[in-house]
C-alpha positions as CSV (number, residue, x, y, z in Angstrom):
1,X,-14.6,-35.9,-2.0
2,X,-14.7,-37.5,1.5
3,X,-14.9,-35.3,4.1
4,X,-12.6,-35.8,7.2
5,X,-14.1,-33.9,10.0
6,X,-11.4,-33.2,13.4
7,X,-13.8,-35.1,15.5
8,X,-16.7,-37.1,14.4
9,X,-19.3,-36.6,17.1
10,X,-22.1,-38.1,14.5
11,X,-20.1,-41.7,14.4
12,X,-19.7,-41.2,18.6
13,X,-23.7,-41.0,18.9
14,X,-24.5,-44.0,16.5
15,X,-22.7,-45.8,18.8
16,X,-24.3,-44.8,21.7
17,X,-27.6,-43.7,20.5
18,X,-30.2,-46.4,22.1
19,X,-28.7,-45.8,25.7
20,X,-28.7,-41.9,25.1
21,X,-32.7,-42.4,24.3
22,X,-33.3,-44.5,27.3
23,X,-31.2,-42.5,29.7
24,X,-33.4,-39.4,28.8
25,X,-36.2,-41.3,29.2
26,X,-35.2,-42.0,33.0
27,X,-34.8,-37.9,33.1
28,X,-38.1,-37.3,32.1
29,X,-40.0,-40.0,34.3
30,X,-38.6,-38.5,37.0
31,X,-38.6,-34.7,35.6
32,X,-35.3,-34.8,37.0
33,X,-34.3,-32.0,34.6
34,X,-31.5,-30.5,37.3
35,X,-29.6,-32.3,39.4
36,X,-31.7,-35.8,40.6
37,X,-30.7,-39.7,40.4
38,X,-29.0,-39.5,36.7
39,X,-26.7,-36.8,38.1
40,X,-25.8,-38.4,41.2
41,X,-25.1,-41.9,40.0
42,X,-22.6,-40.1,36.7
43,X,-20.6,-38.4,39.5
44,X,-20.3,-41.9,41.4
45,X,-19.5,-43.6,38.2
46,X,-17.0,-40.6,37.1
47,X,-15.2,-40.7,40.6
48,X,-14.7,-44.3,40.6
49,X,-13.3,-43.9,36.7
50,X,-10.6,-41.3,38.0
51,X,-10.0,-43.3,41.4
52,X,-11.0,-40.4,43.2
53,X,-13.3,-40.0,46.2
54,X,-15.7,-37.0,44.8
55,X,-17.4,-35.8,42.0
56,X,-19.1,-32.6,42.1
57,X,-21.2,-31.9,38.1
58,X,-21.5,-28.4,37.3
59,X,-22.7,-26.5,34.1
60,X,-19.5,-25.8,32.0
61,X,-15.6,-26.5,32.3
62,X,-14.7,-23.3,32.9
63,X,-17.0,-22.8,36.0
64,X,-15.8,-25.9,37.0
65,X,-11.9,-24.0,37.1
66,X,-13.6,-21.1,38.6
67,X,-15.7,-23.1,41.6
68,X,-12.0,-25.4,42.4
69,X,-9.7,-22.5,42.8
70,X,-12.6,-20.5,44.7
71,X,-12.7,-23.3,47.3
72,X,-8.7,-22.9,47.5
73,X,-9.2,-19.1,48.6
74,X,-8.3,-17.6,45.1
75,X,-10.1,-14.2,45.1
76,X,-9.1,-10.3,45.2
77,X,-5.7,-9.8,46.1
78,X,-4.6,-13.0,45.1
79,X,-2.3,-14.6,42.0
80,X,-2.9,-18.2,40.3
81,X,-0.1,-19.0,38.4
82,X,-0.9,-20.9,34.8
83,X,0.6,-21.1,31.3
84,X,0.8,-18.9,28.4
85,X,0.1,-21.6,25.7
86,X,-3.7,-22.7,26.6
87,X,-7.7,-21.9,25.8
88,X,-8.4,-18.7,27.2
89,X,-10.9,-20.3,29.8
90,X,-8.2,-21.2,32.1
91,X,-7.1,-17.6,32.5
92,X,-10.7,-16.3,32.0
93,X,-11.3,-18.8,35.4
94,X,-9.0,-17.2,37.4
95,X,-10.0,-13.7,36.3
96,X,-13.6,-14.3,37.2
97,X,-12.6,-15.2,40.7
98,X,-10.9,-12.0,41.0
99,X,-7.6,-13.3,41.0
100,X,-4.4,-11.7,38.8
101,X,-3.6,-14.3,36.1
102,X,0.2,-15.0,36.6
103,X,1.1,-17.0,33.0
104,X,4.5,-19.2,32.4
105,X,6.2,-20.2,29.6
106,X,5.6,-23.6,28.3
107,X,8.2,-26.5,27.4
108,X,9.1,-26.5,24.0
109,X,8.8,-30.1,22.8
110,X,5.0,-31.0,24.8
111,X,3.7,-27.2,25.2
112,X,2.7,-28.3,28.7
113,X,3.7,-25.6,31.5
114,X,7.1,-24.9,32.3
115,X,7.1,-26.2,35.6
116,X,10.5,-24.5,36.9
117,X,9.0,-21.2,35.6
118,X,5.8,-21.7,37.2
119,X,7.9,-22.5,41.0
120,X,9.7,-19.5,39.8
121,X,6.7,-17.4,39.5
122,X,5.1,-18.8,43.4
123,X,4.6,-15.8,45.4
124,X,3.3,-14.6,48.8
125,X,0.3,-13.8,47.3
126,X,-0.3,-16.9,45.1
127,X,-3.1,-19.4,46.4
128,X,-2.8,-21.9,43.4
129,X,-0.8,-22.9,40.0
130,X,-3.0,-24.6,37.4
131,X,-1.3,-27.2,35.1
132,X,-3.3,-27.6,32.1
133,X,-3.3,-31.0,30.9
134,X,-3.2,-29.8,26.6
135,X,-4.2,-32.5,24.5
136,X,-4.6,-35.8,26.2
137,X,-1.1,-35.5,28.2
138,X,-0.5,-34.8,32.1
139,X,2.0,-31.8,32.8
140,X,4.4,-32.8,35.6
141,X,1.7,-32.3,38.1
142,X,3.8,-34.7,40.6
143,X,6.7,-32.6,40.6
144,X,4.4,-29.6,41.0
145,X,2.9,-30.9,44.1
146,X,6.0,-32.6,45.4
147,X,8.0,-29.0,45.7
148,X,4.6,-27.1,46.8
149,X,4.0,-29.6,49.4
150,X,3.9,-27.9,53.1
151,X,3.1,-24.3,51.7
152,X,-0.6,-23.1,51.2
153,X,-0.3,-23.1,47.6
154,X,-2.6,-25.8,45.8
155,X,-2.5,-27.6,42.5
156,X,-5.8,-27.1,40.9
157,X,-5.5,-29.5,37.2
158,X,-7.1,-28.3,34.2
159,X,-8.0,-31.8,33.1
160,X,-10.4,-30.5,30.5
161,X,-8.7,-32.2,27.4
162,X,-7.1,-35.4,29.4
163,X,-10.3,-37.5,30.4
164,X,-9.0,-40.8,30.8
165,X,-5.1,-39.4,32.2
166,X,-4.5,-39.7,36.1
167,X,-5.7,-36.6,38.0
168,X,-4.4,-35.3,41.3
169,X,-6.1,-33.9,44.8
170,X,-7.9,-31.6,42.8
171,X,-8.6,-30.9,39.1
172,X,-11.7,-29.4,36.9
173,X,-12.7,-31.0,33.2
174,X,-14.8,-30.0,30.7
175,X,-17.6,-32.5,29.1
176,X,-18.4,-30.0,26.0
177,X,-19.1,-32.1,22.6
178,X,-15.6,-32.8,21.5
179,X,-14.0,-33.5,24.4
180,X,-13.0,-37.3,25.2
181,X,-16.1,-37.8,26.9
182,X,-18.3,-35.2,25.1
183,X,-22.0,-34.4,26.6
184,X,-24.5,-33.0,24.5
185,X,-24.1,-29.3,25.3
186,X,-22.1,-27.5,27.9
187,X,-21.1,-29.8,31.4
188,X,-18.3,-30.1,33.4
189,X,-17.2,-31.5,36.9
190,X,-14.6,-30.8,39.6
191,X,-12.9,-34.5,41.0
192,X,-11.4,-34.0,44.1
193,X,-9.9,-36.4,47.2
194,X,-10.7,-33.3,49.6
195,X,-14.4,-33.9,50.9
196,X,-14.0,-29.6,51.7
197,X,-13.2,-28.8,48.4
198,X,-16.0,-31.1,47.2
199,X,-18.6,-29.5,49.4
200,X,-17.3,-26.0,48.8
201,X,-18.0,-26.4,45.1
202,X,-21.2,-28.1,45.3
203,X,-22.7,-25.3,47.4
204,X,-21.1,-22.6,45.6
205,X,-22.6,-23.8,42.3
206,X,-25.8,-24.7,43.6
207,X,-26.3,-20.6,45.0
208,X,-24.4,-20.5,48.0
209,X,-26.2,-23.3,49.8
210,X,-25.6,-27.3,50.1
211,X,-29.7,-27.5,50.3
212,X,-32.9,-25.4,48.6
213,X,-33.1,-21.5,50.2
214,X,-29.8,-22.5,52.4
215,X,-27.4,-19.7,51.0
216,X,-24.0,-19.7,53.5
217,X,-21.9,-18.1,50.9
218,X,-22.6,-16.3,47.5
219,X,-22.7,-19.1,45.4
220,X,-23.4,-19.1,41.0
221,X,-26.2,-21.4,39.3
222,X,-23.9,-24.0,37.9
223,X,-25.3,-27.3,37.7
224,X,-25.1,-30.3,35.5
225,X,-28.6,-31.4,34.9
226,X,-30.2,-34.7,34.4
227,X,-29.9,-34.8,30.3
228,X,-26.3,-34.2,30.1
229,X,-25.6,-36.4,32.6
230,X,-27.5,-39.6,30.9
231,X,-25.4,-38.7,27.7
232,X,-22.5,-39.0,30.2
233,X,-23.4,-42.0,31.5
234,X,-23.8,-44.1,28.6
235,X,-20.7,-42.8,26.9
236,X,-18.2,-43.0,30.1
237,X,-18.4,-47.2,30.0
238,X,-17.4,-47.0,26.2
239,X,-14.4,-44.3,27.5
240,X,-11.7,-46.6,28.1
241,X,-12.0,-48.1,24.5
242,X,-12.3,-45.1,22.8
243,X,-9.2,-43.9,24.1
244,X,-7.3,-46.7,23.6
245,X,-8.3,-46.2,19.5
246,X,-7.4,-42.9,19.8
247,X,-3.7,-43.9,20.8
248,X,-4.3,-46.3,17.9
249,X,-5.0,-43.8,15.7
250,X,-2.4,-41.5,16.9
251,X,0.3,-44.5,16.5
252,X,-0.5,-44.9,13.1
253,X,-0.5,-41.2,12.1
254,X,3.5,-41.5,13.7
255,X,3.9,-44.3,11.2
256,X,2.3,-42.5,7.9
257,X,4.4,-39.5,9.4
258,X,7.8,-40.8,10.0
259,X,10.8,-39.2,7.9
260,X,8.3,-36.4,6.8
261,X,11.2,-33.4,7.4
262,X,8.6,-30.6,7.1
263,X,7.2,-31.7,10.4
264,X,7.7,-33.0,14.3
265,X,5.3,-35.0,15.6
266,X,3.7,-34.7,19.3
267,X,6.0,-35.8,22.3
268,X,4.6,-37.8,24.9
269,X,6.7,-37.3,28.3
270,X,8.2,-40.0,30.1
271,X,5.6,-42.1,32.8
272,X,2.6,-40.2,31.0
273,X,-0.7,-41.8,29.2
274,X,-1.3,-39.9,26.7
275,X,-5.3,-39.7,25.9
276,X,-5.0,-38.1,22.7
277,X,-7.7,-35.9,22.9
278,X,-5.3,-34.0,20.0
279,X,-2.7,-34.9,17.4
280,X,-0.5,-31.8,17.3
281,X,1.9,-31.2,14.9
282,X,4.2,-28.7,14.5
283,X,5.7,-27.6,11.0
284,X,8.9,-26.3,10.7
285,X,9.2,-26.1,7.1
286,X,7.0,-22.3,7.2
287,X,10.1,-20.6,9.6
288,X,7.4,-20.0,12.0
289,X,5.2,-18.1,9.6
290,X,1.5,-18.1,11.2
291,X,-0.1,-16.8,8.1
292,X,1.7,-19.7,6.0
293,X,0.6,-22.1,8.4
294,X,-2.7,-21.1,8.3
295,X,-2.7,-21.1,4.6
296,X,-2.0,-25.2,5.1
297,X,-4.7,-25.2,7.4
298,X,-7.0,-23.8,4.7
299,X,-5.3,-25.9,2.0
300,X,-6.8,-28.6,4.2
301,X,-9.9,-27.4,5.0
302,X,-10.5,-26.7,1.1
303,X,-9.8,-30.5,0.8
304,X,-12.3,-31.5,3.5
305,X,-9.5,-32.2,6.1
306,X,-11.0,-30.8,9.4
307,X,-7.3,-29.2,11.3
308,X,-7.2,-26.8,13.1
309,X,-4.8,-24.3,15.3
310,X,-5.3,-25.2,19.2
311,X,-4.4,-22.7,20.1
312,X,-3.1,-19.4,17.4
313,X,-3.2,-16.8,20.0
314,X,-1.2,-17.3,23.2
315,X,-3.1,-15.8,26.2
316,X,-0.7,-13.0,27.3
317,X,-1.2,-11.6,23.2
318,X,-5.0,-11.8,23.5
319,X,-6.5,-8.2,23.7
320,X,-8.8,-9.3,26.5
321,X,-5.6,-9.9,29.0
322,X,-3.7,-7.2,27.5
323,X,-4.3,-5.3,31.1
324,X,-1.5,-8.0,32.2
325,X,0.8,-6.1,31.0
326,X,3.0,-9.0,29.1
327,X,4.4,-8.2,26.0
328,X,5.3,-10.6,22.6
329,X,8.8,-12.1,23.8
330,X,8.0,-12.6,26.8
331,X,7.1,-15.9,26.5
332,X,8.9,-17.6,23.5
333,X,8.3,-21.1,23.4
334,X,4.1,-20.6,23.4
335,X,4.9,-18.1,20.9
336,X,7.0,-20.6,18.4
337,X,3.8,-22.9,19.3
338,X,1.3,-20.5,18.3
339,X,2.9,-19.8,14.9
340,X,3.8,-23.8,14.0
341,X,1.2,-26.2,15.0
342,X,-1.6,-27.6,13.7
343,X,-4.1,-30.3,14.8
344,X,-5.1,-33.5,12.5
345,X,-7.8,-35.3,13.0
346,X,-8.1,-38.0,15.4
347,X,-11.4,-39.6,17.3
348,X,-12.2,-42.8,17.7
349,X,-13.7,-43.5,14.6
350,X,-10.8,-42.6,12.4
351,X,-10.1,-45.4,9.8
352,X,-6.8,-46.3,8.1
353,X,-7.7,-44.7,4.9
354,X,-9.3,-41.4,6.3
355,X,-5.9,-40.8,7.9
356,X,-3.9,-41.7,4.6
357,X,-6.2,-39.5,3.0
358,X,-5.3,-36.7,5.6
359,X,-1.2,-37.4,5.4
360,X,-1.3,-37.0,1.4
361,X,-3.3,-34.1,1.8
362,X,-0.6,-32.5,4.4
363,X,2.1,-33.6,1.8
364,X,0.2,-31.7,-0.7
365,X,-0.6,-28.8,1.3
366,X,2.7,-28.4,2.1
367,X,3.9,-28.5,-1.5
């Protein structure tokens, strides 16, 4: 039996193996080992990629949240407003600034965040609504900042899962293993036009201070050091390319897919580019039975089909955000999500036949 993993990170390094080995052997001529020349030039190189004008590395994605909407003045007493259908590190971000997660509904056809609800939800003490940019597709971040513009409310993007989408004035990614452009551990980065924003972050993840025993403000030990950032490097020229085979990929999973009755495929809104960091599914043959979804998912994974459920647990049912005070109900369309989808696989080095393998098994699992 051939075994279809979600992401093939093994196929990724092949491809970029010999530049990997010579970028860390930069790194270690220099014992660059945090921050240094490899770090600096992947934030030039990243900027330029996302046409903005900074690039500040740091250690993880979700510090990367944390150290943009702490620049915007999110802290005690304030609200950030986010949605209820995402990975728990966007609200766990706003929570470790000391900020009250405020969570939306989603839309119902991409899962991105309801943007009326999330205007709805703008208060006097709100400092910043994060869009989360789920599976390789922009939420209407434009309309966002169009209607916020002149208030002191800021768009801060979670761009974790859209490397290779547009980004606004401000958003924070993630480089962990399977994202688009995966490093070799934990990394991430805030891209920003705002030179403040940029300099806030840098100093705050680098102990308070923009240089060594220079601490203006309590600052957090966040930084993207020299190995992750020579991974980075050699994989960001191949980036374009391996997001255009992705949207292959995804195109011909739409084709094996089409008239299949059990199932809707993904939704990519109108002016977007999707990335496809995903292929989400949702079935509707179950009547939004998680436990018989999750028996396909096993069916799968029993079959050596690597799916998965992004995400099974929307944030406001998570016992670590039960203080919110949100109850099931309350926010129906990331609960119909949570219950119906399920991720195929898709990377870049998909083939043809892996993903007709993956379609008959669905059609089996699926009796």
């Amino acid at each position: 039996m051939t075994r279809i993993p979600l992401v093939d990170l093994r196929a990724a390094h092949t491809e970029v193996a010999a530049e990997v080995r010579a970028g860390f052997e930069r790194v270690i001529a220099d014992t660059a080992f945090v921050g240094g020349r490899e770090v600096a030039a992947f934030e030039d190189e990243y900027a330029a990629f996302c046409a903005a004008r900074h690039c500040v590395g740091v250690g993880n994605g979700t510090d990367a949240l944390e150290l943009a909407l702490r620049a915007v003045g999110a802290g005690p007493g304030a609200e950030v407003v986010l949605p209820a259908n995402t990975f728990i590190a966007t609200a766990e971000a706003v929570a470790r600034t000391g900020a009250r997660p405020v969570l939306v509904d989603c839309d119902p056809d991409a899962y991105l965040i309801d943007v009326q609800a999330a205007l709805g939800a703008v208060g006097t003490h709100t400092k910043a609504v994060v869009p989360v940019h789920l599976y390789g597709q922009l939420a209407d971040t434009k309309r966002l900042a169009s209607a916020l513009d002149g208030s002191p409310v800021r768009v801060v993007e979670d761009a974790a899962q859209s490397q290779g989408a547009t980004v606004g004035e401000i958003a924070a990614t993630s480089f962990y293993p399977g994202k688009n452009l995966g490093a070799y551990g934990d990394a991430g980065a805030v891209v920003t036009d705002d030179a403040e924003i940029a300099a806030a972050v840098r100093a705050m993840g680098n102990h308070g201070g923009a240089a060594k025993y220079k601490h203006d403000v309590l600052g957090f030990n966040s930084r993207l050091d020299g190995l992750q950032a020579a991974v980075l490097r050699a994989k960001l020229p191949r980036l374009a390319a391996w997001n255009q085979a992705r949207a292959a990929a995804a195109a011909r999973y739409d084709e094996l897919l089409s008239g299949f009755e059990q199932i809707v495929l993904p939704v990519t809104l109108p002016g977007n580019e999707h990335v496809w960091h995903l292929y989400v599914v949702r079935v509707e043959s179950l009547g939004g039975d998680p436990a018989a979804r999750d028996e396909v998912v096993g069916k799968l994974n029993a079959d050596g089909i690597g799916a998965g459920v992004h995400y099974p647990i929307p944030v406001h049912l998570t016992p670590a955000f039960a203080s919110l005070g949100y109850k099931e109900g309350d926010f129906p369309n990331a609960e119909a999500a949570a219950s119906r989808i399920l991720s195929l696989p898709l990377h870049p080095h998909i083939t043809a036949d892996e993903q007709e393998q993956v379609v008959e098994a669905l059609r089996t699992a699926l009796g």
